[in-house]
PASELO-188657 format. One record per residue: residue number from 1; residue in one letter; chain; x, y, z of N, C-alpha, C, CB in turn. Coordinates in nm, 4 decimals. Each point is the difference from the previous one (the first is absolute). Glycine has a CB too. Example, Ala and Ser with C-alpha at 12.3 -4.5 7.8 and 13.67 -1.06 7.14 Angstrom:
REM PASELO-188657
<1; 'a'; 'A'; <1.3190; -0.5690; 0.7800>; <-0.0890; 0.1190; 0.0000>; <0.0900; 0.1200; 0.0000>; <-0.1892; -0.1173; 0.1246>>
<2; 's'; 'A'; <0.1542; 0.2223; -0.1966>; <0.0820; 0.1190; 0.0060>; <-0.0770; 0.1090; 0.0730>; <0.1184; -0.0628; -0.2145>>
REM end
This chain:
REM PASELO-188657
<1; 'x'; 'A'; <5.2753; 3.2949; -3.2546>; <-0.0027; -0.1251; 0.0717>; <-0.1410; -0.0585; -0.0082>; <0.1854; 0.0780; 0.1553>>
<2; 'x'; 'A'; <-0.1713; -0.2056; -0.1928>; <-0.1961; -0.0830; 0.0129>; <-0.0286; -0.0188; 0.1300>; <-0.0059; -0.1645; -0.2007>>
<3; 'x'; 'A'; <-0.1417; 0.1546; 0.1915>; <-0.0598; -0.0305; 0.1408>; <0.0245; -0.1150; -0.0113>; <-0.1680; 0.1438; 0.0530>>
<4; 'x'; 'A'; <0.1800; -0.1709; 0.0824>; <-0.0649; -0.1488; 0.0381>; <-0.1176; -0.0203; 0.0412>; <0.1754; -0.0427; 0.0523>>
<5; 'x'; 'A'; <-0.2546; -0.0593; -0.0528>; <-0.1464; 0.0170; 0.0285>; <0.0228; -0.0693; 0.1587>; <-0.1455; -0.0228; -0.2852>>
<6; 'x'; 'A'; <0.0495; 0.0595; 0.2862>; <-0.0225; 0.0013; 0.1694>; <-0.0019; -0.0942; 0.0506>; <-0.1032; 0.1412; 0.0058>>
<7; 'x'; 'A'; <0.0157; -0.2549; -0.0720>; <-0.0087; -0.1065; 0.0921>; <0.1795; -0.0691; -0.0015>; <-0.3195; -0.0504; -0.0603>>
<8; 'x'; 'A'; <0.3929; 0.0634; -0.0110>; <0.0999; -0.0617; 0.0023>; <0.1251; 0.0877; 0.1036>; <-0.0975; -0.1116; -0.2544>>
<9; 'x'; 'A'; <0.0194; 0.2160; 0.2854>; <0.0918; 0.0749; 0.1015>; <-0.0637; -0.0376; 0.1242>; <0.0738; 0.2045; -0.1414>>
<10; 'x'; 'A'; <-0.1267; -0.2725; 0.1349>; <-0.0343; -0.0898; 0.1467>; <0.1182; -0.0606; 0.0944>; <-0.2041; -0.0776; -0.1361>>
<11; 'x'; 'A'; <0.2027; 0.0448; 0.2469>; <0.0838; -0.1032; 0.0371>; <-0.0638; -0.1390; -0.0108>; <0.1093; 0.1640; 0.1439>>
<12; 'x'; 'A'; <0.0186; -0.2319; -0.1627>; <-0.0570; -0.1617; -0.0021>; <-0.0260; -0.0364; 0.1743>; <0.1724; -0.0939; -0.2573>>
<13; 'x'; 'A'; <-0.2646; 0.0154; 0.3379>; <-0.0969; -0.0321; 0.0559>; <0.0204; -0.1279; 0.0532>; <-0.1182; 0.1421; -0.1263>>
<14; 'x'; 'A'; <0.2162; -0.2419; 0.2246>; <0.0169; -0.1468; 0.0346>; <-0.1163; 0.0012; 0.0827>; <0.2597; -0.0537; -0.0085>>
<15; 'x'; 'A'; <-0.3262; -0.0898; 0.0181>; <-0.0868; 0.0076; 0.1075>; <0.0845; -0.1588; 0.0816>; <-0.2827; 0.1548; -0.1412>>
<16; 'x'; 'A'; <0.2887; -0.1326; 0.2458>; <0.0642; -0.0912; 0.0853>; <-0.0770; -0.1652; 0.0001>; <0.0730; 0.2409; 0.1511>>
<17; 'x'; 'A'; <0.0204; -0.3162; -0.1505>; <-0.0728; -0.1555; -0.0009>; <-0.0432; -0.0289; 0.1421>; <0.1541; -0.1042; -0.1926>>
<18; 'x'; 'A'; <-0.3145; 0.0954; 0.1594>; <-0.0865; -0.0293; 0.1197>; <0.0061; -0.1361; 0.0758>; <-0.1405; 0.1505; -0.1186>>
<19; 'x'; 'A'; <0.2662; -0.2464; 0.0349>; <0.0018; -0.1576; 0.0602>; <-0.1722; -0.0337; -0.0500>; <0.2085; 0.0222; 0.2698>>
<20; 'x'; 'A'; <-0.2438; -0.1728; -0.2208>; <-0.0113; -0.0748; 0.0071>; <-0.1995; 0.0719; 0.0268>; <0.3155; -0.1468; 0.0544>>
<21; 'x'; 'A'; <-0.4068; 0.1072; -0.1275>; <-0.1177; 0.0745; 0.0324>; <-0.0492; -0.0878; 0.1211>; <-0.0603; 0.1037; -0.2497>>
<22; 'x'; 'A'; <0.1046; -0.2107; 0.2894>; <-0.0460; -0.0368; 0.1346>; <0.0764; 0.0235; 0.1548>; <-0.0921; -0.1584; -0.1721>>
<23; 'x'; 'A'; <0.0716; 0.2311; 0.2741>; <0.0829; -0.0420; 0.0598>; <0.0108; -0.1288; 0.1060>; <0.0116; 0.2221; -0.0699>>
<24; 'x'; 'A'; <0.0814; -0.2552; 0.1719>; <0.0561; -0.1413; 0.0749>; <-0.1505; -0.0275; 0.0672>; <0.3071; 0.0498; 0.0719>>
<25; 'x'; 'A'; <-0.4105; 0.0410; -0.0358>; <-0.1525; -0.0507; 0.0636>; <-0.0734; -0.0155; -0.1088>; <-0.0113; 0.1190; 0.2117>>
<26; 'x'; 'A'; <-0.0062; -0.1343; -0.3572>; <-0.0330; -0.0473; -0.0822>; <-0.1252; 0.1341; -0.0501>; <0.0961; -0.2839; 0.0907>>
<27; 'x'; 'A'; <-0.1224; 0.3776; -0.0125>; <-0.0173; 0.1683; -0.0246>; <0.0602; 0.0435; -0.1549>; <0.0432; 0.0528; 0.2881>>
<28; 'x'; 'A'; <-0.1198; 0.0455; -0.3466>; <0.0185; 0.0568; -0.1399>; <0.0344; 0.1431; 0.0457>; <-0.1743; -0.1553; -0.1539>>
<29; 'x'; 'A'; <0.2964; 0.2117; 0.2030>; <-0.0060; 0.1126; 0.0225>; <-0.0158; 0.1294; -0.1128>; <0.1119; -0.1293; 0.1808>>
<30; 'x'; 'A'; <-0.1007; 0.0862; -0.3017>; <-0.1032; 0.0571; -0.1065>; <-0.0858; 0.0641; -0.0095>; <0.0369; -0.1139; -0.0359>>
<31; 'x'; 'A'; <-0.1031; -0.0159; 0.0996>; <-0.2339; 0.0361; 0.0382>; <-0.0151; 0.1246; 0.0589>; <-0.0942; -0.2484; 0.0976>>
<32; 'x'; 'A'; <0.0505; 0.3366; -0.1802>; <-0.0810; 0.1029; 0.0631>; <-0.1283; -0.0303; 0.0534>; <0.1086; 0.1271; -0.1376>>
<33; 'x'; 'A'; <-0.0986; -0.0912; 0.2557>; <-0.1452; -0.0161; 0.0955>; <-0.0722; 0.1594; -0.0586>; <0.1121; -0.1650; 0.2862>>
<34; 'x'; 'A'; <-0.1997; 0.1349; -0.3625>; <-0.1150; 0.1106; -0.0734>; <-0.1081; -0.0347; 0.0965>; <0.0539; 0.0055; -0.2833>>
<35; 'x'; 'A'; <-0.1085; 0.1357; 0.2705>; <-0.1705; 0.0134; 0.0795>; <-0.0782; 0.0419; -0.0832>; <0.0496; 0.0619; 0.2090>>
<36; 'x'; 'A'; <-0.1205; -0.1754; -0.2610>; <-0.0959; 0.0457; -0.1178>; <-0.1134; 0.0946; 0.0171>; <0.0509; -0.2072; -0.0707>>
<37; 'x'; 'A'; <-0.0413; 0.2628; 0.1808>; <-0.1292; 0.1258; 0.0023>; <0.1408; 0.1311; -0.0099>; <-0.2814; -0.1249; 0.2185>>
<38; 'x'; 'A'; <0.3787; 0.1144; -0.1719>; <0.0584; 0.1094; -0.0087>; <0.0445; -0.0072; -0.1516>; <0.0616; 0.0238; 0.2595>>
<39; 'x'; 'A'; <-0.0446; -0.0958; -0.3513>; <0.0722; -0.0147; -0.1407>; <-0.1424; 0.0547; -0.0548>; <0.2107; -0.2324; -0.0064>>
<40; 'x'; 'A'; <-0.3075; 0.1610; 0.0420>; <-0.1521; 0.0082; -0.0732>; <-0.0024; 0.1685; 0.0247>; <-0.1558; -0.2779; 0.0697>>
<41; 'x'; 'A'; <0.1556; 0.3397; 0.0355>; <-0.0004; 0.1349; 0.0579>; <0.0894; 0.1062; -0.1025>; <-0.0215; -0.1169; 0.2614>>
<42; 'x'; 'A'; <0.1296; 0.0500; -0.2463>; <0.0747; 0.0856; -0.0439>; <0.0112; 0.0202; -0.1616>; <0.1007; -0.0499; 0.2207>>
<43; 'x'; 'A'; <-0.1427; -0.0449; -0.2688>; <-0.0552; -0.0504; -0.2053>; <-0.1370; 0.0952; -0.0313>; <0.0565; -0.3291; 0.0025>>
<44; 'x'; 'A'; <-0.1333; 0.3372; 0.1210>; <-0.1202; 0.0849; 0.0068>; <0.0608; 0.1362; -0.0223>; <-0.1455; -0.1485; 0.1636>>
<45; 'x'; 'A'; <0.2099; 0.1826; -0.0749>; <0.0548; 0.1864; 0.0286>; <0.0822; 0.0171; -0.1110>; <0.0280; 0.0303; 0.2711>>
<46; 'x'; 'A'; <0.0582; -0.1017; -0.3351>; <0.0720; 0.0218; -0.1708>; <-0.1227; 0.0414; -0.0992>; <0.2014; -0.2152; 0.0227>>
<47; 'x'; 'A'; <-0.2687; 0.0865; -0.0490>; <-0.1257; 0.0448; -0.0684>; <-0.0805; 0.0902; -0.0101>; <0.0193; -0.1383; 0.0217>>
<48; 'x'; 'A'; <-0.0813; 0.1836; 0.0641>; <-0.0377; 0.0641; 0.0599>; <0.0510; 0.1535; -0.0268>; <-0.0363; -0.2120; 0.1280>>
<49; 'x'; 'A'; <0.1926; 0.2312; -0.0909>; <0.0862; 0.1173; 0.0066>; <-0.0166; 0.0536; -0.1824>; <0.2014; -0.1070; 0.2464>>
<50; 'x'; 'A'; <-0.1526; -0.0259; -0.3407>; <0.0030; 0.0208; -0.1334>; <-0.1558; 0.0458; -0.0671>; <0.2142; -0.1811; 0.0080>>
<51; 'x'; 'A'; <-0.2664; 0.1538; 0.0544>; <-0.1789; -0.0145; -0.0342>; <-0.0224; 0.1825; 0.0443>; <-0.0998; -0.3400; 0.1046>>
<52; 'x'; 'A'; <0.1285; 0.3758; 0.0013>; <-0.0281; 0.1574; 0.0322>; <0.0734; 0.0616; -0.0736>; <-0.0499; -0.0071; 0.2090>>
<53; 'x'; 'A'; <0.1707; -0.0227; -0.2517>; <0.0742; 0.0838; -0.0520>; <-0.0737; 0.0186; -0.1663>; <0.2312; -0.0751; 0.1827>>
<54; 'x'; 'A'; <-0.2251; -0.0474; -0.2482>; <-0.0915; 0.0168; -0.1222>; <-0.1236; 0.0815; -0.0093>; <0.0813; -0.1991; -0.0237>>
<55; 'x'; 'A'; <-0.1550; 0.1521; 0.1323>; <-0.1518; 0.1178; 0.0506>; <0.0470; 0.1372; -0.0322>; <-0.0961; -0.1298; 0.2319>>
<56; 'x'; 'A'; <0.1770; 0.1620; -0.1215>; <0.0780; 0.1208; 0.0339>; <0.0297; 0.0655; -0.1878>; <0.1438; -0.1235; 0.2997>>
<57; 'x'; 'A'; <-0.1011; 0.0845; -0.3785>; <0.0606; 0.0479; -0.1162>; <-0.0868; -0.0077; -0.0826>; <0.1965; -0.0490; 0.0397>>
<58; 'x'; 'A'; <-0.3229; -0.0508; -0.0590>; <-0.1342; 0.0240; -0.0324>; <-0.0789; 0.1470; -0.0179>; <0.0202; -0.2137; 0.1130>>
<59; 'x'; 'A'; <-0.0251; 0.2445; 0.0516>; <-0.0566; 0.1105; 0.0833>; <0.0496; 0.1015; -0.0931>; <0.0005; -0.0870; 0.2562>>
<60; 'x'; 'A'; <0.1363; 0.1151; -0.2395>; <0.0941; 0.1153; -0.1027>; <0.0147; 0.0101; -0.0977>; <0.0904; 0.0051; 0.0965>>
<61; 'x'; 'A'; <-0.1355; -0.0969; -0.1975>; <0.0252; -0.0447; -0.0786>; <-0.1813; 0.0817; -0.0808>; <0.2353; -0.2461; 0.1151>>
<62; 'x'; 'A'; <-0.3344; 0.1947; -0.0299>; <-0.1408; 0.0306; -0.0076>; <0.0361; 0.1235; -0.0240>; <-0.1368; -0.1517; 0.1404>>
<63; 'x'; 'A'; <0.1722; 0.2400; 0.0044>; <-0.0132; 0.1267; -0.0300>; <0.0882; 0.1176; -0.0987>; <-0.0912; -0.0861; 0.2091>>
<64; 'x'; 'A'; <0.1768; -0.0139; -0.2663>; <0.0697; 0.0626; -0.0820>; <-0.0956; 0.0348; -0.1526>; <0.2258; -0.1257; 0.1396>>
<65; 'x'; 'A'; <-0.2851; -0.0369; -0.1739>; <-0.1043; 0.0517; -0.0856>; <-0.1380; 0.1071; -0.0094>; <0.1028; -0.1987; -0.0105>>
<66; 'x'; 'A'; <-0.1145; 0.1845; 0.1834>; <-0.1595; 0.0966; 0.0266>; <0.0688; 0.1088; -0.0405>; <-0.1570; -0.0859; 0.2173>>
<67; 'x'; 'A'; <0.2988; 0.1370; -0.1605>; <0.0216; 0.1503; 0.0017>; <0.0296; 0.0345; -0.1621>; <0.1090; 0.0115; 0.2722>>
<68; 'x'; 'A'; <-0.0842; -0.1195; -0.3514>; <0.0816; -0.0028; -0.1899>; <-0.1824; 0.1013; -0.0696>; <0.2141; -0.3927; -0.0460>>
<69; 'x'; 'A'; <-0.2657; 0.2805; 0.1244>; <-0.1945; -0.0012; -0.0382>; <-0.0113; -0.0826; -0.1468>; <-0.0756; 0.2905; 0.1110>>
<70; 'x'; 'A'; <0.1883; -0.3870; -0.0827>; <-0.0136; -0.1268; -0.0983>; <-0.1171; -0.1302; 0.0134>; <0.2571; 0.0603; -0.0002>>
<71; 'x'; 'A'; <-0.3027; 0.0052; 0.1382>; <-0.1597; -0.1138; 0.0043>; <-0.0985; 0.0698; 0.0382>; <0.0881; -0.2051; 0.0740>>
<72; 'x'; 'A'; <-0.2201; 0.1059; -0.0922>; <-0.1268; 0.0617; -0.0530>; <-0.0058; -0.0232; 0.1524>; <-0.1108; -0.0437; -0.2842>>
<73; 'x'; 'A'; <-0.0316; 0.1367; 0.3454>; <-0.0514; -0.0158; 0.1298>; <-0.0718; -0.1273; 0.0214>; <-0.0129; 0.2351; 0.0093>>
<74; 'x'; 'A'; <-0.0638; -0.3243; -0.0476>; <0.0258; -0.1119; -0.0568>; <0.1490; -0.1319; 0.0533>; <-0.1365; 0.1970; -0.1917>>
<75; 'x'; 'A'; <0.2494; -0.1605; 0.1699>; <0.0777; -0.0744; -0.0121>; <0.0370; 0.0514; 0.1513>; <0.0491; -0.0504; -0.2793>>
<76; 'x'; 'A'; <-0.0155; 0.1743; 0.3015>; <0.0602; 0.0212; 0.1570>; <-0.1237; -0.0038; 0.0591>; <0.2141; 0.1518; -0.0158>>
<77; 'x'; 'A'; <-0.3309; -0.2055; 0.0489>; <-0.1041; -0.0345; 0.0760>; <0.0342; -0.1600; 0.0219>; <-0.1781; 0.1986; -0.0945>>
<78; 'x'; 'A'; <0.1791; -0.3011; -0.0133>; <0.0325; -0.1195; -0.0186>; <0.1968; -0.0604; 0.0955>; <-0.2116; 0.0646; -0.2832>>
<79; 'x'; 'A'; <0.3199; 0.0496; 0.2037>; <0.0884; -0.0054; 0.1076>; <0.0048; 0.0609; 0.1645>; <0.0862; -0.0152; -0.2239>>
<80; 'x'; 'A'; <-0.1239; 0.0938; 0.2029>; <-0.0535; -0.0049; 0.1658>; <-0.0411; -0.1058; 0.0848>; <-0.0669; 0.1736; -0.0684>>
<81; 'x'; 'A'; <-0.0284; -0.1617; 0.0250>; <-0.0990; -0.1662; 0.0525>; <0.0794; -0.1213; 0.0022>; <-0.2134; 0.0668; -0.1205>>
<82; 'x'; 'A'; <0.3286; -0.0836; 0.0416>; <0.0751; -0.0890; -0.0197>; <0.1385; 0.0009; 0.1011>; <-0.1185; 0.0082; -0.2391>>
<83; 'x'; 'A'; <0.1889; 0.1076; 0.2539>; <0.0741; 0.0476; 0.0727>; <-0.0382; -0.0299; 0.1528>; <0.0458; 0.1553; -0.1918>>
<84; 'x'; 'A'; <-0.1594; -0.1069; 0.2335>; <-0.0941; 0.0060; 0.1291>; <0.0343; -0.1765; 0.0293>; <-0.2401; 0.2334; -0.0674>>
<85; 'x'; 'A'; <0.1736; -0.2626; -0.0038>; <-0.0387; -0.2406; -0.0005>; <0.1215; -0.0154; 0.0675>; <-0.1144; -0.1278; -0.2780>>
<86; 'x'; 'A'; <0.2307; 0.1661; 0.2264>; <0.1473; -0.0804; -0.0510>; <0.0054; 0.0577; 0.1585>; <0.1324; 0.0031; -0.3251>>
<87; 'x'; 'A'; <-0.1185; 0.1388; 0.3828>; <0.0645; 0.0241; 0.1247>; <-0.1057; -0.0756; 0.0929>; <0.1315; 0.2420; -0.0588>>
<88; 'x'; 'A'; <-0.2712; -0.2666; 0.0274>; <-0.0500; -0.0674; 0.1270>; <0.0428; -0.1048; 0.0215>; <-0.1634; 0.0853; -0.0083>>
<89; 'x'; 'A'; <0.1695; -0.2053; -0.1759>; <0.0757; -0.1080; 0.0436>; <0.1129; 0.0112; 0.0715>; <-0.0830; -0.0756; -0.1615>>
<90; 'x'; 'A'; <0.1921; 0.1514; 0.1032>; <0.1383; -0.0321; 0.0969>; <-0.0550; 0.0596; 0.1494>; <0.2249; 0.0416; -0.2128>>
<91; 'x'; 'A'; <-0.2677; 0.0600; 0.2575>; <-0.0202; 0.0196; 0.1831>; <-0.0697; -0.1486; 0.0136>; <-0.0642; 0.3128; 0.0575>>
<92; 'x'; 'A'; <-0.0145; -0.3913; -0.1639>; <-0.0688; -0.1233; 0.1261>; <0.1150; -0.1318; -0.0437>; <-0.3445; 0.0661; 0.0037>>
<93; 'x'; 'A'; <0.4159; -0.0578; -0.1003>; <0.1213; -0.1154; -0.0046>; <0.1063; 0.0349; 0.1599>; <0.0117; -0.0034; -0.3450>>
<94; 'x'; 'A'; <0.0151; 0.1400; 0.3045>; <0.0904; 0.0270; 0.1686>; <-0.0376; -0.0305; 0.0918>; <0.0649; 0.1477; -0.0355>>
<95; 'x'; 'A'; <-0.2330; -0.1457; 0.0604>; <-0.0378; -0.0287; 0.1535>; <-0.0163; -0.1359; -0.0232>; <-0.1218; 0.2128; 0.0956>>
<96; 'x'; 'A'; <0.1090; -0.2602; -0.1666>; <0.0179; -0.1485; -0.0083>; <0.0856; -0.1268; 0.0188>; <-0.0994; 0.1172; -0.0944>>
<97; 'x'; 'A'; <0.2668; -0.0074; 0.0539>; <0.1330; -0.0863; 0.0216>; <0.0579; 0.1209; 0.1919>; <0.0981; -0.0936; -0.4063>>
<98; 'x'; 'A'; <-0.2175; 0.1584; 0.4062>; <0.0475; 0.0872; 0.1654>; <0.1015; 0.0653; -0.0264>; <-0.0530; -0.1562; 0.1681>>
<99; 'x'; 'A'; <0.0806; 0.2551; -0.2807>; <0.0977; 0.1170; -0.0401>; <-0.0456; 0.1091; 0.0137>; <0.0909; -0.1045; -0.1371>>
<100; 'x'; 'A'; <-0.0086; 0.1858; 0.1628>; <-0.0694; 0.1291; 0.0626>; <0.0993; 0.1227; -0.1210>; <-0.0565; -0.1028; 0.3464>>
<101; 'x'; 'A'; <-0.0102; 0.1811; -0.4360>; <0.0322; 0.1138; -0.0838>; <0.1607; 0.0031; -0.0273>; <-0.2127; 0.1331; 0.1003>>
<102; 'x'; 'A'; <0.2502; -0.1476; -0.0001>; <0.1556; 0.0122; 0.0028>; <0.0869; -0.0869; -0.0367>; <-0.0444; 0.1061; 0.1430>>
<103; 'x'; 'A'; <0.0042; -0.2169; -0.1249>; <0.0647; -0.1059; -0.0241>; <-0.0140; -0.0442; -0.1468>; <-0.0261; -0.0495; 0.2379>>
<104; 'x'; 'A'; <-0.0408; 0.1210; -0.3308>; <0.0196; -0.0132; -0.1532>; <0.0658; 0.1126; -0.0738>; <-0.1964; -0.1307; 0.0088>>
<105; 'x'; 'A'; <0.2956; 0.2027; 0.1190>; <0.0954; 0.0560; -0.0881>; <0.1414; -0.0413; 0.0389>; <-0.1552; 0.1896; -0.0408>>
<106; 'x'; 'A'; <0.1792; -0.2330; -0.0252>; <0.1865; -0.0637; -0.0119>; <0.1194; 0.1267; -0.0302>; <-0.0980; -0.2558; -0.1423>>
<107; 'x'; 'A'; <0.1562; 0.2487; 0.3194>; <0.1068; 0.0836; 0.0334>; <0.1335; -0.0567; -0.1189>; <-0.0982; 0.0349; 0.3024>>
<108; 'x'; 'A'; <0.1018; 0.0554; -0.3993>; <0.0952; -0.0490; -0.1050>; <0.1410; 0.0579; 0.0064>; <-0.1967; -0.0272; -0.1419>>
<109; 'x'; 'A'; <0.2352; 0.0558; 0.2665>; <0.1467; 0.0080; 0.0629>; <0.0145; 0.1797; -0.0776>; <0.1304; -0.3439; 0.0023>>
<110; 'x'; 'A'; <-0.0501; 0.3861; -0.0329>; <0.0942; 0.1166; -0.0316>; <-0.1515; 0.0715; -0.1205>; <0.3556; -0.1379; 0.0256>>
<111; 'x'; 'A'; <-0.3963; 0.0610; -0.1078>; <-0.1336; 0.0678; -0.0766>; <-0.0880; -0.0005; 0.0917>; <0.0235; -0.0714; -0.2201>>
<112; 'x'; 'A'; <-0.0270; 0.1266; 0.3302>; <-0.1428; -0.0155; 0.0817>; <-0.0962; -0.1002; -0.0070>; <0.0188; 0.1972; -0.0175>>
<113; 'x'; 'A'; <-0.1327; -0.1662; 0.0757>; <-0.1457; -0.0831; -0.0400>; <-0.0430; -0.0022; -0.1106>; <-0.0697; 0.0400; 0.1666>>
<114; 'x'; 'A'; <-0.0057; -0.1675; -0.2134>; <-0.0651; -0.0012; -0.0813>; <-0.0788; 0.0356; -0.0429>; <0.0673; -0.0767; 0.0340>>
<115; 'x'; 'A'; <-0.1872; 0.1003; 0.0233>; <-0.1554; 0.0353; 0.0271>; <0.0167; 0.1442; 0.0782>; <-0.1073; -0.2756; 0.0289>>
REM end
């Protein structure tokens, strides 16, 4: 028997007719009322989250070569120093958007945490 591919074993998806984008008080019940420090906030802590995580695989990534002894002392003096910069920047970007350690790891449901 052939597969079927997946996306076509989907169900099909109606989305209900919303009427009329104005309603009878001349109101857009549409309009999302956004709070641009909480959107701004929350665009910060994504960034932010993706930015540690890259660091993070950097870090492992470093010490995978120190332990190979595929770099000169020289080069892991230079990544170090480099490694070090990157975590001071991100601790002073966090205190900057007022995030606290935790909040740049994203609870990813049934795969645990991220970070």
């Amino acid at each position: 028997m052939a597969e079927t591919p997946f996306f076509s074993q989907r169900p099909k998806v109606e989305l209900p007719y919303l009427g009329s984008p104005r309603s009878e008080n001349g109101n857009n019940p549409r309009k999302l009322d956004i709070d641009g420090d909480r959107v701004r906030n929350g665009l910060a802590q994504l960034v932010l989250t993706l930015v540690k995580l890259l660091h993070e695989l950097l870090e492992r990534q470093a010490i995978r070569r120190m332990d190979s002894g595929s770099l000169t002392e020289e080069e892991i003096e230079r990544l170090g120093l480099t490694l070090m910069q990157q975590a001071e920047e991100l601790d002073r970007l966090r205190d900057v958007f007022d995030l606290k350690d935790e909040d740049l790891n994203l609870n990813l449901g049934p795969l645990g945490r991220l970070l």
